[in-house]
C-alpha positions as CSV (number, residue, x, y, z in Angstrom):
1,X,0.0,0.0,0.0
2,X,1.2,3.4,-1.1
3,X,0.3,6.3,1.0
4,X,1.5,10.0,1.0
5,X,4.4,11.3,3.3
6,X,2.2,13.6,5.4
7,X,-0.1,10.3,6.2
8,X,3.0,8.6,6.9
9,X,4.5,11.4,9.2
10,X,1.2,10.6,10.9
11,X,1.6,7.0,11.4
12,X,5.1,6.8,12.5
13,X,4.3,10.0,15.2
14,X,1.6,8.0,16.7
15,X,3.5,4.4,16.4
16,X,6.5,6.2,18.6
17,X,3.5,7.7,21.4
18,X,3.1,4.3,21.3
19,X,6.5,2.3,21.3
20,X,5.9,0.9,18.3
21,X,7.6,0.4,15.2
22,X,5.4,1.3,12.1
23,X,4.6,-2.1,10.5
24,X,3.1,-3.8,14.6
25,X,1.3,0.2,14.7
26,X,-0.4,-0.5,11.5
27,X,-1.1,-3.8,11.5
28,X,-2.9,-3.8,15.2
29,X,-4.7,-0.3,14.0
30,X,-5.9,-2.1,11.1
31,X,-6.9,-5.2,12.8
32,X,-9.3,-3.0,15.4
33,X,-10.8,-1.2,13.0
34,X,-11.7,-4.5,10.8
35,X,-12.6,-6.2,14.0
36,X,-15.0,-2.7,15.1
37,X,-16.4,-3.2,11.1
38,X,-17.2,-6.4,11.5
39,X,-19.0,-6.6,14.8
40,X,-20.5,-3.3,13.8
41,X,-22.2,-4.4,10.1
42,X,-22.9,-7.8,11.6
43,X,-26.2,-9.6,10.7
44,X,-28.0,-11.5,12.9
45,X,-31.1,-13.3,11.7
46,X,-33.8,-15.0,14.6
47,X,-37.1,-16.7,13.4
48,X,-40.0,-15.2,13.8
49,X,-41.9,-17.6,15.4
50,X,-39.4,-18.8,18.1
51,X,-36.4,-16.1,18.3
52,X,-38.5,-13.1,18.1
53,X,-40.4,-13.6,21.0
54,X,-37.1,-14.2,23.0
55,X,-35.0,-11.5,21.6
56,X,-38.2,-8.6,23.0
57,X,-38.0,-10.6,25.8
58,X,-34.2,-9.4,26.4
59,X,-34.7,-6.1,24.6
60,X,-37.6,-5.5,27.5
61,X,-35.4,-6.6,30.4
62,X,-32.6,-4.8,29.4
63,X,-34.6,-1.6,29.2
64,X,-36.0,-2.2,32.4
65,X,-32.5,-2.8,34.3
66,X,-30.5,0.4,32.7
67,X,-31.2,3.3,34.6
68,X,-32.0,6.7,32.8
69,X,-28.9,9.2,32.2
């Protein structure tokens, strides 16, 4: 992957805030964002006639336990 001097500049200042040489920096910050992606874009099917009723179930009781801000 090519990128410009200024994004590298970038990189390499926050891999050394870090301890980190550029190559561990980029690969772990490019890991947690695929990771983040994935769990955030993940689909999750139920059935309607058997997982529905459970998933409102949970939905209900967690809305009941978390107290207002």
């Amino acid at each position: 992957m090519r990128l410009r001097h200024a994004d590298l500049a970038i990189i390499d200042r926050a891999a050394r805030r870090r301890r980190q040489s550029q190559t561990p920096f980029i690969r772990e910050t490019v890991l947690q964002a695929a990771d983040e992606a994935r769990v955030t874009h993940a689909l999750i099917r139920i059935s309607p006639t058997t997982g529905f009723g459970a998933f409102r179930t949970a939905v209900a009781v967690l809305a009941v336990a978390q107290p207002a801000p």
